[in-house]
N, C-alpha and C positions, 0 to 999 in steps of 0.2 A: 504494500500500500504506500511505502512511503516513495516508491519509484512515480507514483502514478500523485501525491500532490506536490512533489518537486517539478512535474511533469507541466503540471496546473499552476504550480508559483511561473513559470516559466513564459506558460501562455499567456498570464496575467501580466508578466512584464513586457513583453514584443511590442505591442502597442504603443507604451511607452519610448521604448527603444527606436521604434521605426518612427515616432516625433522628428528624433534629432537630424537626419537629413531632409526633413520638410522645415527645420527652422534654422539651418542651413542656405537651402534654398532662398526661405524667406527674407533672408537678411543679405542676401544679393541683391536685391530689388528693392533698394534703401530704406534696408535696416527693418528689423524684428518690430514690426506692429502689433504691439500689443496691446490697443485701443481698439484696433478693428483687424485681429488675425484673422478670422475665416473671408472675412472682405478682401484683404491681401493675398490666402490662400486661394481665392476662384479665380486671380489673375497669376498664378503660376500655368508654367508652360515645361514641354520636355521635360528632364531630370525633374523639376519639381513636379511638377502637376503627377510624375509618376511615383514621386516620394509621397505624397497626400494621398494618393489611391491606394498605395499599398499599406501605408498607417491606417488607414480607414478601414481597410478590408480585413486587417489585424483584430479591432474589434469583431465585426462582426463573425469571424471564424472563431472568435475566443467563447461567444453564446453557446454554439452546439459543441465545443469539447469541453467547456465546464459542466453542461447537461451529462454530460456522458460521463467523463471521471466520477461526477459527482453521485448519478445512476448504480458507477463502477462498486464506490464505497456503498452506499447503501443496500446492493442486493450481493457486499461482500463477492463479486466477481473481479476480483483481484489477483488473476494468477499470471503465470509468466507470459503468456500469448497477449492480454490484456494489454501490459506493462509496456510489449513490445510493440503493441500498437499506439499509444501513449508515444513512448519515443519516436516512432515514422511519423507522428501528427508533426510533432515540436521539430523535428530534422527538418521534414516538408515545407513547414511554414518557415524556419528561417531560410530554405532556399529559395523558396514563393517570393521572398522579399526580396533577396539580392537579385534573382533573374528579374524582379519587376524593375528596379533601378536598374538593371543592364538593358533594360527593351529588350529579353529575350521573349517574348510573348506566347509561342509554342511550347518552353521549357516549363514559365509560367505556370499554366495551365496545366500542363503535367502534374507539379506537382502541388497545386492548389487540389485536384480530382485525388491525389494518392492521401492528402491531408485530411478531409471531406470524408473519403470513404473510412478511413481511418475512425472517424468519430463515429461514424452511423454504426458502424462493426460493434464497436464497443457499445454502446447504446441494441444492438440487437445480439449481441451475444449477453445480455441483461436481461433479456424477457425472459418469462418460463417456458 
């Protein structure tokens, strides 16, 4: 269990993590506005506009594998297959991010669908 909430601490932080090259970005385009940032983030372009897609997409991927770890503990389906899928989520997603700051878009997508399915697994190997 404790592979699968270090797994969870993990995806709770990326989000965070993938911030730092949207406020990167931002402060190319003079200077970090922190009066009106999302105002300043909908006029990023290139590298940025793809560093805010993929922080954005961070949360939302972070909903269905908290459901699922979370599923994981509660119906104690904690075992090493689990675990192992836990880790391909948290691997996937930090490559989902660098391929999305590379514009590899194909690669992307890869492994955003191996992340994805990663969670529903875990989430379906939890029903009775």
């Amino acid at each position: 269990m404790e592979i699968l909430i270090i797994c969870l601490f993990i995806a709770a932080l990326l989000p965070y993590i993938g911030k730092l090259p949207v406020a990167v970005a931002m402060s190319k385009i003079g200077g970090y506005d922190n009066q009106h940032p999302r105002e300043q983030q909908s006029k990023l372009t290139g590298f940025g506009a793809r560093s805010l897609a993929a922080h954005q997409n961070a949360f939302e991927s972070l909903i269905v594998f908290a459901i699922a770890i979370l599923c994981a503990i509660a119906t104690k389906t904690t075992g090493e297959f689990i675990q192992q899928l836990a880790m391909t989520h948290i691997a996937a997603r930090i490559a989902y991010h660098i391929f999305y700051l590379m514009n590899l878009s194909t690669l992307r997508s890869l492994v955003w669908f191996v992340a994805t399915c990663s969670s529903f697994v875990i989430i379906y190997k939890c029903m009775p």
